[in-house]
N, C-alpha and C positions, 0 to 999 in steps of 0.2 A: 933419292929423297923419299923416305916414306911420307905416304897419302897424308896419314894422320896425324904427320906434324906439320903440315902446310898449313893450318888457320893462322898460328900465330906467329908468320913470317909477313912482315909490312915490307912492300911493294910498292916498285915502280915510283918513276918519277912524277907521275901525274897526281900521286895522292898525298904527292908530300906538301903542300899549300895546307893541307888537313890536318897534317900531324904535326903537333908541338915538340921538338925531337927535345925530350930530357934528360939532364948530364947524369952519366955514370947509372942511365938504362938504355937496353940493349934492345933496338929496334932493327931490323936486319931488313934489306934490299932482294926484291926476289926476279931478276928479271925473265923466270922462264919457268913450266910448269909443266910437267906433263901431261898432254894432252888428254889422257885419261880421270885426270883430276877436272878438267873443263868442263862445266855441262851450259845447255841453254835454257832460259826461264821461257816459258810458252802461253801464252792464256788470250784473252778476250775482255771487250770492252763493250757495254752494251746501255743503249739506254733505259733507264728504271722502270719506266711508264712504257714506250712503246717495242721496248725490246729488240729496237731496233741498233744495227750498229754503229760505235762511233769512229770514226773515220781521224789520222790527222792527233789523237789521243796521245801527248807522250808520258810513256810509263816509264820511271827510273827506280834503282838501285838507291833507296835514302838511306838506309842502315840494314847492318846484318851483324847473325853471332854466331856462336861456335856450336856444332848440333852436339857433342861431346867434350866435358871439361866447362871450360871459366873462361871467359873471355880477359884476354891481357891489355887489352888497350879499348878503347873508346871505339860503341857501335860504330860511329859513321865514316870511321879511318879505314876502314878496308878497302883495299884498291878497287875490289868491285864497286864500292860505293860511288855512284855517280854516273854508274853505265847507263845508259838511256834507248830507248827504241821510238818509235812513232807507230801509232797502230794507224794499218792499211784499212781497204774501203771496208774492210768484211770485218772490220774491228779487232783485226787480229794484231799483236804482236810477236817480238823474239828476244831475248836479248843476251849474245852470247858469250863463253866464253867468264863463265862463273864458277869459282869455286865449289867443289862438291863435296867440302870439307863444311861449308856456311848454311841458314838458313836467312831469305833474305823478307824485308820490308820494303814492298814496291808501293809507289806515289805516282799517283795517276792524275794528271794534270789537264784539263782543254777550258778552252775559253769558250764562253756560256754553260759550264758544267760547274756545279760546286766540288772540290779537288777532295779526293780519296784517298787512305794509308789499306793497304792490302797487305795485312801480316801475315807472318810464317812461312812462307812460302817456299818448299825446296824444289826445286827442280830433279832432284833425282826419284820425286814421287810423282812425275808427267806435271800433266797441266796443271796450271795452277787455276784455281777457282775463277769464274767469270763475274766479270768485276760490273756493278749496276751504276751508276751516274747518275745522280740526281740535276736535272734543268737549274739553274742558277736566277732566280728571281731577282730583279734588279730593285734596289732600293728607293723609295717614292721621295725619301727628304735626305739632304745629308746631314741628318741628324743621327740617323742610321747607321753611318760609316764612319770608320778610323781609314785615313791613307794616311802611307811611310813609305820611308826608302830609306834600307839599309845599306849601311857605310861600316866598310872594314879602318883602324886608325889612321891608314892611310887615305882613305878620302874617297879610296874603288870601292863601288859596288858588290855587295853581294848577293849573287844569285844562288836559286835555291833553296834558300831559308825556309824553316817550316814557321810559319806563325800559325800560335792554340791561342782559344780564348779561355780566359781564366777567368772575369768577372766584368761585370756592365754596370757604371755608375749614373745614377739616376739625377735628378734634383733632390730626391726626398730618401734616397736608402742606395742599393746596390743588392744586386742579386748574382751568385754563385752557380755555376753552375749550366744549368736550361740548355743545354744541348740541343734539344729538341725548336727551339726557340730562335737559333742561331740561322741566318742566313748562310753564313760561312765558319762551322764550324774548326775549320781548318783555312791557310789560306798560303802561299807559296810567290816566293821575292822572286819576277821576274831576270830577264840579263840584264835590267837596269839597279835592280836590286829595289823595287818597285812593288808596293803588293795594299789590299785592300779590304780590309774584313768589316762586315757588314750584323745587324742585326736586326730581328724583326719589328723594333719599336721604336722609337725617339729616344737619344739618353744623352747624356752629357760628354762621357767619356768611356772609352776599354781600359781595364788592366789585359796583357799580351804575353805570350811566350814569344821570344824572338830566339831560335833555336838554331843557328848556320852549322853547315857541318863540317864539324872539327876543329869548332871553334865552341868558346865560351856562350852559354844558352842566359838569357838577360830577360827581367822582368821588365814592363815597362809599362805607365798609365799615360794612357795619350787620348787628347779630345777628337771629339766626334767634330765632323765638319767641312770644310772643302779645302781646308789648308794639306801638305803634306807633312810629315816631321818626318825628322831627319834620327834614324836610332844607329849609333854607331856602338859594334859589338868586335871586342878583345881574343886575343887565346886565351884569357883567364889566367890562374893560378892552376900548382902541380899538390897535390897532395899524395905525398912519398910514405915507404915504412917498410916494417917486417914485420911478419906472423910469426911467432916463435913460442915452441913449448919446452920453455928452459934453456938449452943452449943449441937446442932441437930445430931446423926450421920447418914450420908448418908450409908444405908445397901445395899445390893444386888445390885450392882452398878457396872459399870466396866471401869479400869485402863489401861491406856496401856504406853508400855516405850518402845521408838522409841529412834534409835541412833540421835544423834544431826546430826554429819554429813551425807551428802548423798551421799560421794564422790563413783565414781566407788569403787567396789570391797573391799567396808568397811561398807557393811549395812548389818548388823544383823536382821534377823527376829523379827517384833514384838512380843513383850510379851503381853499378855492380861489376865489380872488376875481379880476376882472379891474381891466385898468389905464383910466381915461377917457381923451379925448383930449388932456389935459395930461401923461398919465403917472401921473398921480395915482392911491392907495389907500388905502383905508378899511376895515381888517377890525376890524367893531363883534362884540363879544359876547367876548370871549377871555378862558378864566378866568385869574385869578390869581394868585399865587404859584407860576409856571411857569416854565422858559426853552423857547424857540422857536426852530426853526430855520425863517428864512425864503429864499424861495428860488423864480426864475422857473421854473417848467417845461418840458424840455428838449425837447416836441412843439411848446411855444407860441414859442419860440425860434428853432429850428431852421432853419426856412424864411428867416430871416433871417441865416444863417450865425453867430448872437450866443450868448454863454453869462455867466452870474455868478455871483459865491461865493456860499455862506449866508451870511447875517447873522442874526446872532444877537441875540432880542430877547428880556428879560425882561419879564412884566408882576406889579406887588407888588401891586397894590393895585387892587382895585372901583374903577370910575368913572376909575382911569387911562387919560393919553392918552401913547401911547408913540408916542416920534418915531424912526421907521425911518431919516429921511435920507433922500438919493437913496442909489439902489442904481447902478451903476453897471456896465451892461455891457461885454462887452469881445468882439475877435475870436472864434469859435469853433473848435474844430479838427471833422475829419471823420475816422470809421474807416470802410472800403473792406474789401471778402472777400470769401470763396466757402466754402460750406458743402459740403463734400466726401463721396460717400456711398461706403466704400470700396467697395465692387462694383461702382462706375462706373453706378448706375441712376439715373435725373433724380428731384427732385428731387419728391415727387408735389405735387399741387393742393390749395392749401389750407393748407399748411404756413410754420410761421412760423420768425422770431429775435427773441429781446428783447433789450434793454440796460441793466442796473440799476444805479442811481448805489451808489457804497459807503455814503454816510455817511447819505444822507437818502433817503425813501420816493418814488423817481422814478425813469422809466422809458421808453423808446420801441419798439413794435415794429414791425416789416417783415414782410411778406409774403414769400416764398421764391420766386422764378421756378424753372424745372426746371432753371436752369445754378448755381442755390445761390446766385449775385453778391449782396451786400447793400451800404448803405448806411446810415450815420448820420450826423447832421448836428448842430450846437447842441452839442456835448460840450466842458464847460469841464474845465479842468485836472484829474488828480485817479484814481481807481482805479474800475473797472469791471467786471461781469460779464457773461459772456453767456451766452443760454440758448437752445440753441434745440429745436426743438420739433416735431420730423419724426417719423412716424407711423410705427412698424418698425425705428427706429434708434434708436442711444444713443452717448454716448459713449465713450471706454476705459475711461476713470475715472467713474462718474457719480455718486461721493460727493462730490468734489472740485469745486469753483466752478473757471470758465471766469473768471479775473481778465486783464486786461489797467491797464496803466497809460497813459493818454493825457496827454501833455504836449506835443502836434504832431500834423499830420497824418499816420495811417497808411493805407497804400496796399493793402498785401496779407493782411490779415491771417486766411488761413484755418484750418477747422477740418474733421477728419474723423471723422465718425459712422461706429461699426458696425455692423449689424445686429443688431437684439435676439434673442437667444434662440429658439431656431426658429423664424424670420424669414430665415437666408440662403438664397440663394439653390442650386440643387442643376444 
């Protein structure tokens, strides 16, 4: 078996509770690996303030993705997903026995600590980063807090669940966002399936991500209080399809299905799936009662001069299989420029441009050479912005979006930056 076709072979019996197996896609059983493909995740746990270690810590395996190519199936379905360790007295942990085809998302868990996401992390580049913990301040009223406990339809428990806070409702408004604000920015369902997220103030109620892994991720608003509620979460819906450019199938390719709406405290995390070598997709877990916009990615296109519309997918109902169709790509255009620094100084190191589609969460950026020239490539019909991002300057206007409309190839299209606020030149 070569190395670098092991990411996207799903595994073992343990992770199949996780995976939605869907008809007429091909999910394959791996019971053995070459030892050489194995590596161990290594790092430390320490606390914020007295830097001292945390003991008794456990760090898990909550999702991983492919370091090469498109991921085929859903982050949290990977057999490694769910590995766990406990950090010893020196706050060390291990956890072995990981693909070295993945890069992984560790979740760092202890009671009186507020719970931690440690991303990217590959173990074939050593240790991974020393992880800080912040002390968990306990809440004075419960007015402060949302408890739950989450139930799979059968009525078990699930443990593991990642709960995000999305939004805090007040008596008088609601407030987005405030990270910084959150007692528990994050929070994690016990083996009772059991979990408690907390905020700095008195408020009425949470809107919540309730996110299990391998299962359908659910919104939910739940009061504040000393009651618990009960949030029971699905496999979801399957949204199926083809990438096809004509009777062509677009292979190695990558999808993404973005909520339709953007409203506060109703945006689900992108999904990004890639295409097999038939062209084919499988995005298992999608909740329910939603519409979707789906749609190739304008970096994973690009290179191929190709671009396509969204499609628009609803899913009604648990256990639905939603047929995408072929998607069908088409020519792409290209925009062409030069980033212009009115003082005539290049253009410094390091400096960028982005490109942001109007209607759907997608994006591509460029590096700046010192002559400003950029390129874009992959842009299907339709309205766009640009953003760019030089270190000392600004725009004229820089309330106002950078909109361009592409419907063809544009050749010249520049743009000149000021110098910010005592930043010119003397």
């Amino acid at each position: 078996m070569k190395r670098a076709s092991t990411h996207w072979l799903i595994a073992l019996a343990s992770a199949l509770p996780y995976i939605r197996i869907v008809k007429n896609w091909a999910f394959f059983l791996v019971l053995s690996l070459q030892a050489a493909d194995r590596l161990t995740a290594t790092g430390k746990v320490l606390d914020e303030i007295t830097k001292q270690p945390i003991g008794n810590a456990t760090v898990m395996v909550y999702s991983a993705g492919v370091k090469t190519g498109f991921d085929l199936f859903c982050p949290t379905c990977y057999v490694d997903c769910g590995k766990r360790a406990a950090t010893d007295e020196n706050g060390e942990f291990r956890i072995a026995g990981l693909s070295g085809d993945l890069i992984f998302n560790l979740l760092v868990v202890r009671e009186g600590f507020v719970a931690k996401m440690v991303k990217q992390v590959d173990p074939a580049q050593g240790t991974a980063p020393t992880t800080e913990m912040k002390k968990r301040l306990a809440p004075e009223d419960a007015s402060q807090t949302v408890l739950g406990k989450i139930l799979d339809a059968t009525g078990k428990p699930v443990k593991d669940a990642l709960i995000a806070q999305q939004d805090v409702i007040f008596d008088q408004g609601r407030m987005f966002g405030a990270d910084d604000q959150w007692i528990d920015p994050i929070s994690v369902s016990n083996a009772l399936g059991e979990f408690e997220m907390s905020f700095s103030e008195k408020a009425k109620a949470m809107i919540l991500e309730v996110a299990p892994r391998g299962m359908a991720p659910k919104m939910v608003t739940l009061d504040t209080g000393t009651g618990r509620h009960r949030v029971t979460v699905t496999d979801g819906a399957v949204v199926k399809g083809r990438l096809m450019n004509g009777k062509t199938p677009v292979a190695n390719t990558q999808l993404v299905l973005s909520t339709h709406s953007r409203a506060g405290g109703s945006v689900f995390k992108d999904v990004r799936i890639g295409t097999n070598e038939n062209g084919e997709f499988a995005i298992s877990n999608v909740p329910a009662g939603r519409v979707w916009d789906l749609f190739p990615a304008m970096n994973a296109l690009a290179t191929m001069g190709l671009a396509a519309p969204v499609t628009f997918v609803a899913t009604e109902d648990d256990g639905q299989e939603v047929q995408a169709g072929d998607i069908q790509v088409k020519p792409a255009h290209t925009l062409r420029g030069r980033i212009v620094l009115s003082d005539g100084s290049p253009i410094p190191a390091g400096m960028r441009l982005s490109i942001f589609a109007d209607r759907v969460p997608d994006r591509q950026t460029v590096d700046l050479p010192p002559d400003g020239t950029y390129e874009f490539k992959g842009l299907g019909r339709g309205v766009y912005s640009l953003s760019p991002a030089v270190k000392g300057y600004r725009r004229d206007n820089p309330d106002q979006q950078v909109e361009i409309v592409i419907d063809g190839d544009r050749k010249a299209y520049n743009l000149t930056l000021i110098p910010s606020s005592g930043t010119a030149k003397r």
